[in-house]
C-alpha positions in Angstrom: -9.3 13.3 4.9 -8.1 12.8 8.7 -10.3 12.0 11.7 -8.4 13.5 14.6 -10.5 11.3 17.1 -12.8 8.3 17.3 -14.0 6.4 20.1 -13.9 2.5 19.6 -17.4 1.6 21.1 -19.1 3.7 18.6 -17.2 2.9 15.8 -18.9 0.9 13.3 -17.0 -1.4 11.4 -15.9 -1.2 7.4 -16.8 -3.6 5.0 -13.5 -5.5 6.2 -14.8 -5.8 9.8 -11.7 -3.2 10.9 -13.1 0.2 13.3 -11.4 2.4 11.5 -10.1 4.9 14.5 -8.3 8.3 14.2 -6.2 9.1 10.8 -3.6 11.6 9.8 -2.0 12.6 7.1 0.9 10.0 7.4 -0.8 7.4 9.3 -4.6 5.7 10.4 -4.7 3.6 13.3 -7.8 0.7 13.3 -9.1 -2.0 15.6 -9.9 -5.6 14.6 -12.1 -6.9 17.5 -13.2 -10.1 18.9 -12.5 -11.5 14.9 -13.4 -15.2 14.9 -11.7 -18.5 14.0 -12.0 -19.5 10.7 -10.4 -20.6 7.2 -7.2 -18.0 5.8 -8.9 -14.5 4.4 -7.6 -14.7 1.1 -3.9 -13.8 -0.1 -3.4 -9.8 -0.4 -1.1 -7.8 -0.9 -1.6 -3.8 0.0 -0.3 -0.3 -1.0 0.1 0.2 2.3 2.7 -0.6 5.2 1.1 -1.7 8.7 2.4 -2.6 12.0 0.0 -4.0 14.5 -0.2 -5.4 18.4 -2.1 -8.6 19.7 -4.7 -7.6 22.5 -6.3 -11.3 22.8 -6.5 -14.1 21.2 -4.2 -16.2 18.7 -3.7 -16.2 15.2 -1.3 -16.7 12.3 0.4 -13.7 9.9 1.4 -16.0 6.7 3.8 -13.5 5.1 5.9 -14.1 1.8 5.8 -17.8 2.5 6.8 -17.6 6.2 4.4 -18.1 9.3 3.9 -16.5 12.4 1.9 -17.3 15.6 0.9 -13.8 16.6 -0.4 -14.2 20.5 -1.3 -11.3 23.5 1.8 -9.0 23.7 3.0 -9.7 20.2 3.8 -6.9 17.5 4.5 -7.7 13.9 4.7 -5.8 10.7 3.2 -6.0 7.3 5.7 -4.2 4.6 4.0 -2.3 1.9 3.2 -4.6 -1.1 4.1 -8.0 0.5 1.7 -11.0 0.1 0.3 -12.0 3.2 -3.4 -13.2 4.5 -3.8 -14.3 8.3 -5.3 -17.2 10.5 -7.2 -16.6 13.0 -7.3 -19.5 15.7 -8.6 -17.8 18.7 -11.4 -15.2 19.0 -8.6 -11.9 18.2 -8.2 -8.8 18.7 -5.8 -6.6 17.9 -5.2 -3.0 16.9 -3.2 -1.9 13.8 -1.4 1.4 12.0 -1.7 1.8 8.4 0.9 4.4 6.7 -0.1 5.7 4.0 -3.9 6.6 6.3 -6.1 3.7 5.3 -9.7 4.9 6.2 -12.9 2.9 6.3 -14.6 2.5 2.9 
């Protein structure tokens, strides 16, 4: 199913806390906003590849054994099927694209 628009300030959040924004067929774009500090979400790994950008805030992408700091201005990438969870260490924001579409549940 594709949502061809959505506006962020109306957008109420999925069960993962992500605003789930516009979707096509090939791709879903969603927003995690003002997320706060906290212990690692648990280790996942999705059928799903996403690439995201860093808004605000700081955090850290723990990805097949490797970490990175993601801070504003940052972009990083999350292959299909790899084992990752994040950190957040600052109030973060940041907005993300799922392909395959990944919509709100």
């Amino acid at each position: 199913m594709s949502t061809p628009n959505a506006n962020a300030s109306t957008t109420t959040p999925s069960a993962d806390g992500a605003k789930h924004l516009a979707a096509g067929h090939h791709v879903s774009l969603r927003l995690w906003e003002d997320e706060q500090p906290g212990e690692p979400k648990p280790l996942t790994n999705k059928p799903y590849e996403t690439v995201g950008y860093v808004l605000k805030g700081r955090a850290e992408l723990h990805l097949e054994g490797n970490v990175t700091t993601l801070e504003p201005g940052a972009s990083y990438l999350v292959p299909q099927g790899a084992s990752h969870t994040y950190k957040i260490l600052e109030t973060f924001t940041a907005i993300e694209a799922t392909s395959p579409p990944q919509e709100g549940k």
